[in-house]
N, C-alpha and C positions, 0 to 999 in steps of 0.2 A: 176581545169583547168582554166587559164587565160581568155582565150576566147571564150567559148563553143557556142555562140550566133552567132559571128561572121561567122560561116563556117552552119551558121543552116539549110539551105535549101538543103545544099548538102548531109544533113543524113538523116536516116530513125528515129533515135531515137529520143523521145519526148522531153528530154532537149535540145535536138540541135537545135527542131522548136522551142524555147522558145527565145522571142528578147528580151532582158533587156537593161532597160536604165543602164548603167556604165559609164555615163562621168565623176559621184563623184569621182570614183578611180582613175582619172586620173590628180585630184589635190590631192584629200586627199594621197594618196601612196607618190606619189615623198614630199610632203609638209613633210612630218610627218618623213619619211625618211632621207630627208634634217635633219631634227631638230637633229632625232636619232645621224645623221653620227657628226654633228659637237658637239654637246654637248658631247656626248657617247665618240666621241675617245679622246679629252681633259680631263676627265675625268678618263679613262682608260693609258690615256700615263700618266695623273698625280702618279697615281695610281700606276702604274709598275714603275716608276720613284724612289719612295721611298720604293717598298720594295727592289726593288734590287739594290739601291745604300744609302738609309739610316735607312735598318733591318740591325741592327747587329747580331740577333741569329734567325735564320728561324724556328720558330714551325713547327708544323703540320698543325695547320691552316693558316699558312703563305703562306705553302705549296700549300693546297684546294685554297688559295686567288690569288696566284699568276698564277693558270692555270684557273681558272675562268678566271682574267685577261687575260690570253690570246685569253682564247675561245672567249671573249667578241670581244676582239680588231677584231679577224680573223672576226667572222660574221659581224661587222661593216664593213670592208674592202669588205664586198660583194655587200653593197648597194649603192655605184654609179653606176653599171651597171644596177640594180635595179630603181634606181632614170631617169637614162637616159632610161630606158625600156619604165615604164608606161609613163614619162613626153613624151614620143615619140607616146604615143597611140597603145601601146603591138607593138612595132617594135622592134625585135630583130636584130643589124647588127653583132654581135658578134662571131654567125656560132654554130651550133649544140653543139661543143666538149666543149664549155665555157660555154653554155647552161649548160651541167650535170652539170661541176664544180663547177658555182654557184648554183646552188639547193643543190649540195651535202654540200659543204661548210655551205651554210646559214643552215640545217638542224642539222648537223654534231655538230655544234657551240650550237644551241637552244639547243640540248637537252644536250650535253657538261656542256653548264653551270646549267641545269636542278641538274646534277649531283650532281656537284661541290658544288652547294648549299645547296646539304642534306647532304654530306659529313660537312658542315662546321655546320650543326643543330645538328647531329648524334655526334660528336665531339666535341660540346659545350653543349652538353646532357650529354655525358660522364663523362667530366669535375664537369657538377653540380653533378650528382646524383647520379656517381662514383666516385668522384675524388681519392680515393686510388689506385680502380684497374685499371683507368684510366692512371696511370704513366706507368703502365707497357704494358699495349693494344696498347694506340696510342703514338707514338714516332716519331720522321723525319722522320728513315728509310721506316719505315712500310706507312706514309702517302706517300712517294717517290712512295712506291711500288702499292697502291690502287691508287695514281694518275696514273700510267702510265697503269695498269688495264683498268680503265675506258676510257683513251684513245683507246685504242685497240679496247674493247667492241663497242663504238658507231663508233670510223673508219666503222667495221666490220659489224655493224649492217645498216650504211648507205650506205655502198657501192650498196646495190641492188638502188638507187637511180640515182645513173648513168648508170642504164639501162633504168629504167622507165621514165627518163626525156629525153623528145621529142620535136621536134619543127615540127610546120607544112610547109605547101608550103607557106602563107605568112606572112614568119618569126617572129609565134609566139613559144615562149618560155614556153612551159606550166608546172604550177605551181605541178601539179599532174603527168599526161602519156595522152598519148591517149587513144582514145576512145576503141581502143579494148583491152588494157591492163587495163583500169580499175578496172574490176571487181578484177583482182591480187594485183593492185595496193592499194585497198580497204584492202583484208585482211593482206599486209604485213603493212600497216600505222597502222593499228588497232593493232597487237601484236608490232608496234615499241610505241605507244601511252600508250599502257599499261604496259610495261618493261620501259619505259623511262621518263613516266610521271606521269600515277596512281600510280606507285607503290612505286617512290621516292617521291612525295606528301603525301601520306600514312605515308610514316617514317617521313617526316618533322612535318604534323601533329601531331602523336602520340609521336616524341622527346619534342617539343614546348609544348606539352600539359602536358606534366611528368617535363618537367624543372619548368612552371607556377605552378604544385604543389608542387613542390621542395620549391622551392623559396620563397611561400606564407608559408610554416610551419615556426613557433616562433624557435628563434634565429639564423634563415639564414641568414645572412645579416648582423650580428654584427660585429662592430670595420670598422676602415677606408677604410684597402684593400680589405676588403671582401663587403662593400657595393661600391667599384668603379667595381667591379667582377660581381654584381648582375645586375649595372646600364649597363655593357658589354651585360650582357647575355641578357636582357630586352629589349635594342637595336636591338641584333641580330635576337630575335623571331620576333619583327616588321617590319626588314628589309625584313629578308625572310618570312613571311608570306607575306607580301606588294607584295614582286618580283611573289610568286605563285598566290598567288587570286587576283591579278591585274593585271599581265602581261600572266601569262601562264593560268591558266584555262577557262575566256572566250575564247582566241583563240581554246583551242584545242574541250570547247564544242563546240562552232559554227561551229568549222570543221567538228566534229561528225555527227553535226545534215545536213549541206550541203553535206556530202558525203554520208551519209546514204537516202537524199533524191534525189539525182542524181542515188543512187541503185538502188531505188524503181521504177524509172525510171517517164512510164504514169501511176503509183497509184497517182503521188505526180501533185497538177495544176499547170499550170507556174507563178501563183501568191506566193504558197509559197515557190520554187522553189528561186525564184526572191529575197522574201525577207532573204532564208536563206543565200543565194549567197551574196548579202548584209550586212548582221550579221558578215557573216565569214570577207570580205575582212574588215568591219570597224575595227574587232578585232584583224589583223595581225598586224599593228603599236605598239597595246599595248605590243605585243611577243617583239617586237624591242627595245620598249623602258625600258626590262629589263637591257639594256646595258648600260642605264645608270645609274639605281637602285643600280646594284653590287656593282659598284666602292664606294658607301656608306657607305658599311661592313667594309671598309678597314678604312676611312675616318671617321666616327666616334665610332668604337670598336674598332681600331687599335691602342693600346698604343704605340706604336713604333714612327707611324705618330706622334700624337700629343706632344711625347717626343723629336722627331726634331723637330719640330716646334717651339717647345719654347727654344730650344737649337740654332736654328739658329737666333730667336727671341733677348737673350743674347748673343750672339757673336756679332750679329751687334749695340746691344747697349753698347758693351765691345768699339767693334771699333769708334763708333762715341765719345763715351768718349773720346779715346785716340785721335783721329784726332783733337778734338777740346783744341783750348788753352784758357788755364789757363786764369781768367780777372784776378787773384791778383797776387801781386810779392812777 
């Protein structure tokens, strides 16, 4: 919850007596946000720019890349409202109904591309350490069909979020529910946490970690295309491992660990209270700033990319050849 401090004297409960200083979050949020939105969606409109107008043949992981891509864009599109929230000092003038929307969106989107990312590990797992039976499992159609799966799934599984997101009498917007829906609010975040995040970090681990000993067995790697395949795959585990243990697992322990001591209510003192409520908000940026990690996948494992690139690269040095005249007769 946003601002559980602010309304503190009017509750009975122990974290609501608890006054924290939070004026940090009130540059770090909009600051970091700011950075997210304008790096993140330049990045992402690049991104989408070429695979849907210079992919010629859409894999499956084109497929996983290009709805990442989306999810990316949608939750970056959430936080100017976000930006003008906190930079306003938790004022929300935007009205209850846009309240859910953005919470639901911003949610909907994180764990979206949570998804999308093990899909694109699970897939390049495949690839290495099946690749025979690999041609006939994963194909467009079938990544068509697991994309549009997963969409449904987390629509489905977020939508209880646009009941639990509430706003108070002075128009705060909060990040959880109220106070008396909490305790609900606790156990549905926890089975959305562990269907949407342990357990798709589990496969990314345990795909990364069979590809790494794929790839290290003697004669993997031999001849030209099979070592630019290896330099793909190598890339790919650093990206998404980079995007999970740096963008998504502090955030969702520090959430664990501030939600589970807001449960405990007066066991927990308002010092540690204070500093996990602190932990938490410093780690939501890093959630953010997977948005702009993704677009990296694309950018440098993406042969496509870099084959326009060098292709628009000779054309314009075809053209200036040809524009410029000749010095001899």
């Amino acid at each position: 919850m946003e601002a559980n401090n602010a309304s503190g004297s009017a509750n009975d409960s122990h974290q609501y007596l608890c006054h924290f200083n939070e004026s940090f979050k009130y540059i770090l949020l909009p600051v970091s946000y700011t950075l997210v939105f304008v790096v993140g969606l330049a990045l992402n409109i690049t991104a989408m720019y070429f695979i849907l107008f210079r992919t010629r043949r859409w894999k499956p992981n084109t497929i996983y890349m290009i709805n990442l891509n989306v999810c990316d864009t949608l939750y970056i599109l959430t936080l100017p409202f976000l930006i003008y929230y906190y930079a306003d000092g938790n004022d929300w003038p935007f009205g209850e109904p846009m309240c859910k929307l953005i919470r639901f969106l911003f949610y909907t989107n994180l764990y979206g591309s949570v998804l999308f990312l093990s899909c694109i590990s699970l897939h390049r797992f495949l690839g290495v350490c099946h690749p025979m039976r690999s041609l006939s499992w994963m194909n467009a159609r079938r990544a068509r069909l697991i994309s549009v799966c997963i969409w449904v799934t987390v629509l489905i599984f977020q939508s209880p979020v646009l009941y639990f997101s509430r706003m108070n009498g002075i128009r705060v917007c909060y990040d959880t529910t109220s106070k008396a829906l909490f305790n609900d609010f606790l156990v549905y975040s926890s089975v959305v946490m562990v269907l949407f995040f342990v357990l798709p970090f589990g496969v990314v681990l345990v795909c990364n970690g069979l590809m790494v000993k794929k790839l290290q067995e003697p004669g993997v790697g031999d001849g030209p295309t099979s070592q630019r395949s290896k330099q793909k795959s190598v890339k790919m585990i650093i990206i998404v491992l980079l995007a999970f243990v740096l963008c998504f697992l502090p955030f969702h322990v520090n959430r664990s660990i501030y939600y589970t001591f807001r449960y405990l209510d007066k066991q927990v003192s308002c010092e540690m209270l204070e500093f996990a409520s602190m932990a938490y908000k410093i780690t939501r940026p890093l959630a953010s700033a997977n948005s702009c990690i993704d677009p990296i996948l694309y950018f440098m494992a993406g042969q496509d990319f870099r084959n326009s690139i060098k292709r628009r690269s000779k054309s314009n040095k075809r053209s200036e050849n040809i524009k410029s005249p000749s010095t001899t007769l």
